[in-house]
C-alpha positions as CSV (number, residue, x, y, z in Angstrom):
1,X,10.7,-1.0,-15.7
2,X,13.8,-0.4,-13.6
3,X,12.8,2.6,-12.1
4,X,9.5,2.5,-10.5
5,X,6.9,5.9,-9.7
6,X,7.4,6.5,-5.3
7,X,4.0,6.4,-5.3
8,X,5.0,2.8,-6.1
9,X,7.2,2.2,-3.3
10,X,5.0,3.7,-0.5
11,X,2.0,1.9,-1.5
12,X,3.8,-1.7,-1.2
13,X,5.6,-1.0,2.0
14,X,2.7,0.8,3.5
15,X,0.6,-2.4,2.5
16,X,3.2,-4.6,3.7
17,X,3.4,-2.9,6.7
18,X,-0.1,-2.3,7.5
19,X,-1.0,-5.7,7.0
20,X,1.6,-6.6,9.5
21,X,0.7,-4.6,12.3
22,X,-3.1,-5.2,11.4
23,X,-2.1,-9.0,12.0
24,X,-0.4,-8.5,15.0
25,X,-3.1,-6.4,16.4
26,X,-5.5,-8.4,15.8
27,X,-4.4,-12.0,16.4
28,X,-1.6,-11.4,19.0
29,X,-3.2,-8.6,21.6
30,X,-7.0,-9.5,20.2
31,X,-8.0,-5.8,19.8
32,X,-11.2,-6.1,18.5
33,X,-11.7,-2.0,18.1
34,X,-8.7,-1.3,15.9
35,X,-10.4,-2.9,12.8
36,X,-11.9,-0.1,11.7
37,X,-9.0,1.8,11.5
38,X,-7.2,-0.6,9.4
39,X,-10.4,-0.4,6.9
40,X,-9.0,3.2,6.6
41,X,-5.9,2.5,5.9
42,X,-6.0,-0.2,3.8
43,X,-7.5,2.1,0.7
44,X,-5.4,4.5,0.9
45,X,-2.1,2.6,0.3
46,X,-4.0,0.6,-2.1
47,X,-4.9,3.9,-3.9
48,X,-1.0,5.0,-4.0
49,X,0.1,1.6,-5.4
50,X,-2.2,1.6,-8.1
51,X,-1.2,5.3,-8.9
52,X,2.2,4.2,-8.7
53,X,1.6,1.6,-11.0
54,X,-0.3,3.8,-13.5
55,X,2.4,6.0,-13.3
56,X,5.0,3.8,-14.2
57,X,3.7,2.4,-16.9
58,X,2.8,5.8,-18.2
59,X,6.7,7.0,-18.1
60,X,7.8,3.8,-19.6
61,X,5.1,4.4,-22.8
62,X,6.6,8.1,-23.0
63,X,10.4,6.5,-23.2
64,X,9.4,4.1,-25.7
């Protein structure tokens, strides 16, 4: 599995990177209101990881 789906790639760094900022947000300026927003967010990068991971694994079965 060298070469991994982007779908892959954009779901972990948007994860990584939503997580972050939602941190930040939250615990350094206390914005309360921008929760929601991150509940958004949160699926959708979730749903492109696991589409990258089902991906993957698909074109690694078709090479075998």
């Amino acid at each position: 599995m060298k070469n991994f789906h982007p779908f892959f790639t954009i779901g972990t760094l948007g994860m990584i990177v939503i997580a972050c900022l939602h941190m930040f947000l939250a615990v350094g300026l206390s914005l309360t209101s921008m929760h929601t927003t991150f509940f958004v967010l949160y699926p959708i990068f979730l749903t492109f990881l696991i589409l990258g991971v089902v991906l993957t694994v698909k074109d690694k079965k078709t090479l075998v």
